[in-house]
C-alpha positions in Angstrom: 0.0 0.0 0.0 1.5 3.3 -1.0 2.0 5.6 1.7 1.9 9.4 1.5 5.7 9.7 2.0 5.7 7.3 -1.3 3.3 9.9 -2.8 5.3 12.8 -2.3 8.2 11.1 -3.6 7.0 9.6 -6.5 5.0 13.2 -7.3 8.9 14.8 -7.0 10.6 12.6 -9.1 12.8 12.2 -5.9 13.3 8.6 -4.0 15.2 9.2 -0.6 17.4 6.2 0.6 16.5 6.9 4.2 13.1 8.1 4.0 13.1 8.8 7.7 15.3 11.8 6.7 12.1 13.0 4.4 9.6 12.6 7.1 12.0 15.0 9.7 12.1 17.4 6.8 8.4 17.7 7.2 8.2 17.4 11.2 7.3 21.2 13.0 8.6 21.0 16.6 4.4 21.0 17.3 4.5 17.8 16.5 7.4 16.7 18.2 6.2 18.5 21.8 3.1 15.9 21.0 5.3 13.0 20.3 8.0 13.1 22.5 7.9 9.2 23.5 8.3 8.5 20.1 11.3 10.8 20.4 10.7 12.0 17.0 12.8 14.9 15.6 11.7 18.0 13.7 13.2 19.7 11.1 14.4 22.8 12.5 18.1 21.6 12.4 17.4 20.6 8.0 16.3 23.9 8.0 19.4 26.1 8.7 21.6 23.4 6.7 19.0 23.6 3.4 18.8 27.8 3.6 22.5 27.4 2.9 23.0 25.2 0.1 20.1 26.9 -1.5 22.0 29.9 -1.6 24.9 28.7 -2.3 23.4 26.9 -5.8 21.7 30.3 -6.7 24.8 32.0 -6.4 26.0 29.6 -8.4 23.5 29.8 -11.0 23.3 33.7 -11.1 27.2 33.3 -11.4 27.3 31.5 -14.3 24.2 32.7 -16.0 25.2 36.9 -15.7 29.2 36.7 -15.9 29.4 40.2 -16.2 26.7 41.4 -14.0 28.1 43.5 -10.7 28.2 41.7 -7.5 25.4 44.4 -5.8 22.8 43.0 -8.4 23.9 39.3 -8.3 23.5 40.3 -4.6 20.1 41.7 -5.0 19.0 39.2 -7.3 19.7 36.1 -5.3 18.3 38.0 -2.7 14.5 38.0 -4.2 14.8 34.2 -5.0 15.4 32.8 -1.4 12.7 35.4 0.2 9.8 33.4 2.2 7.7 34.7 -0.7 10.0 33.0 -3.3 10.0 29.5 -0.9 6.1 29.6 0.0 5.5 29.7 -3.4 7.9 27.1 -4.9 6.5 24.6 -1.6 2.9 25.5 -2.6 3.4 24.9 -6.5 5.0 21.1 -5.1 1.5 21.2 -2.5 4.4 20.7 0.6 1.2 21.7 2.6 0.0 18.2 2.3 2.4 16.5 4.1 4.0 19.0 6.9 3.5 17.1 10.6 1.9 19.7 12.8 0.4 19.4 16.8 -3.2 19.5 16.9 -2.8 23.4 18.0 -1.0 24.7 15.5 -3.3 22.7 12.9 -6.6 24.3 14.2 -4.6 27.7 14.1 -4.0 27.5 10.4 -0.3 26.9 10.5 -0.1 24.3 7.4 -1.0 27.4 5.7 1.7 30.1 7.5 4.1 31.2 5.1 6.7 31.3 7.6 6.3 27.6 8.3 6.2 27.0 4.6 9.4 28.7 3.7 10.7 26.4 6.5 9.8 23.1 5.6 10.7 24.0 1.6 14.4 24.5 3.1 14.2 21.5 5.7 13.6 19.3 2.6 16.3 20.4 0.8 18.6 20.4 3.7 17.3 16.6 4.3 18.3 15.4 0.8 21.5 17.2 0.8 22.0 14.7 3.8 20.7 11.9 2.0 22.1 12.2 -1.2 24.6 15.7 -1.9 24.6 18.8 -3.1 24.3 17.5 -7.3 21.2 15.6 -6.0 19.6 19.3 -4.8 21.5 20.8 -7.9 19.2 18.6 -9.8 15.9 19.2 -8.0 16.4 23.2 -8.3 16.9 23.1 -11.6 13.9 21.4 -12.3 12.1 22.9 -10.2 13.1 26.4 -9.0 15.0 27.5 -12.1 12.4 27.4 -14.4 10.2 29.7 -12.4 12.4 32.5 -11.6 10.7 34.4 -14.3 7.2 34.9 -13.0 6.5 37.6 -11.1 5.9 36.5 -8.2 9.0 35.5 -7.4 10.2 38.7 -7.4 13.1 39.1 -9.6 12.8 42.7 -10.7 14.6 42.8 -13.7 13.7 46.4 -14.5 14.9 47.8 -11.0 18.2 46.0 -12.4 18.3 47.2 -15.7 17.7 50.7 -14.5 20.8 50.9 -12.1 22.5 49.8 -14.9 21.6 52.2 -17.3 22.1 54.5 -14.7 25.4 54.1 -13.4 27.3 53.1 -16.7 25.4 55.1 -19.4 23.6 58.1 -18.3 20.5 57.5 -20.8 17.1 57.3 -21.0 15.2 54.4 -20.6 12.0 53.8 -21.6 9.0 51.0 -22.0 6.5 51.1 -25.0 3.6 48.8 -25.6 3.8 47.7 -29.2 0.7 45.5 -30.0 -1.7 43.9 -27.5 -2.9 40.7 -28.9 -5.7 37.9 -28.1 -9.2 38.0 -26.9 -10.3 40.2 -24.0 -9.8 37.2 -21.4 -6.3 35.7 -22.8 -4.4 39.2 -23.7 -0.9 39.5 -24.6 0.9 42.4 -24.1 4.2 43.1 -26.3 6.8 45.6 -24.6 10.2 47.2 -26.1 12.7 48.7 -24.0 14.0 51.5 -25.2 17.9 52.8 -24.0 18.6 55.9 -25.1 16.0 55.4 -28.0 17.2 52.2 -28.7 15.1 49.3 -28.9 17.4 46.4 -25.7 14.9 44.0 -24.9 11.3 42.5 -26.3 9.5 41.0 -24.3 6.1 39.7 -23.7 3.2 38.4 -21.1 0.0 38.5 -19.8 0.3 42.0 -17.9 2.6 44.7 -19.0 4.3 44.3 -15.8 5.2 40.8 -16.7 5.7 42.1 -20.5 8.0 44.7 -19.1 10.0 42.2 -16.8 10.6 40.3 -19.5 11.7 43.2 -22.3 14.2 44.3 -19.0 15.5 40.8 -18.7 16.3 40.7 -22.3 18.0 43.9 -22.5 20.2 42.6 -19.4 21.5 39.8 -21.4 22.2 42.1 -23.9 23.8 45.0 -22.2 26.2 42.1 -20.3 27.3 40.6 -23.2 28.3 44.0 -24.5 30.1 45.0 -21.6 32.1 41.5 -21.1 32.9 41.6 -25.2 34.1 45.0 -24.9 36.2 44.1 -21.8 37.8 41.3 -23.7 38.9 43.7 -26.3 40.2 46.1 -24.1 42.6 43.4 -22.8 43.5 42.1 -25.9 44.5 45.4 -26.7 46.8 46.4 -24.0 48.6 43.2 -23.7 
């Protein structure tokens, strides 16, 4: 008979070898207080080790994927990734809420539902197979299923506060967002946004709001305006040596 620990598993395309290290992950201290015969840990200790190799494989990812962006916005952006907003909504999109271990008070108090304790058990789990199985195991399972999602607003990447420090510190330019075409029927509309710096067109972009339409066009111009800068650095060098 499956059990719910086999559910979860199976719905996450990850199998833990000690699945006793799964169910901790999911174990709020209310429910140890309730259990303590059974002497059954929670995952407050998963917790502080998963927060860090979370942020370390951001880093690592925002690294790799901007190699000419300034450490203040790498900072910034990893920064809006591993907020509790970012977590709840990553454990909410894999429904963690099912399967968190609460005491009968903080149950009737609506605590499966806290975003706190959401963020919490998101980073417990991660800590817990980091335990079970290293840090390419969690490498994996971010990329799958964090990565992917960075883009949507509500995780809160604000690509345009970036690209406007950019453009303000290095070029001194205007920047502007224009609405090309809005496309679709009244309840699916598509919004189409340029970015304009200094009047010329960066970064297209496109979405279902022109906040997500802008966010997009700013990413895009990112990419663009970081390439240029690391291309132009490589020339510079090759020139003076």
């Amino acid at each position: 008979m499956q059990t719910k620990w086999d559910e979860l598993q199976v719905g996450l395309d990850v199998f833990f070898q000690d699945v006793n290290l799964l169910k901790q992950a999911f174990t709020h201290a209310s429910y140890r207080n309730e259990h303590r015969k059974a002497q059954i840990q929670d995952n407050e200790r998963f917790e502080f080790l998963g927060d860090a190799v979370l942020e370390l494989l951001i880093s690592d990812y925002l690294f790799h994927t901007y190699p000419h962006m300034p450490e203040g916005e790498l900072t910034r952006m990893r920064a809006a990734i591993v907020c509790e907003a970012s977590l709840v909504m990553f454990a909410r999109r894999l429904s963690f809420d099912k399967y968190i271990r609460l005491g009968r008070g903080e149950e009737r108090s609506g605590g499966r539902q806290r975003p706190a304790l959401l963020a919490d058990v998101f980073e417990a789990f991660l800590g817990a197979l980091y335990i079970d199985q290293g840090v390419e195991r969690v490498r994996t399972f971010v990329y799958a299923h964090l990565i992917p999602h960075l883009s949507d607003a509500k995780v809160g990447v604000d690509y345009k506060t970036a690209l406007q420090e950019w453009v303000q510190q290095r070029m001194g330019v205007p920047l502007r967002y224009v609405i090309v075409e809005e496309r679709g029927p009244a309840h699916a509309r598509e919004f189409v946004v340029h970015v304009q710096v200094g009047g010329e067109v960066m970064g297209i972009g496109a979405g279902k709001s022109k906040k997500e339409a802008e966010q997009q066009a700013a990413a895009a111009a990112l990419n663009v305006l970081t390439e240029t800068a690391g291309e132009e650095q490589k020339a510079g060098v090759s020139q003076t040596d």
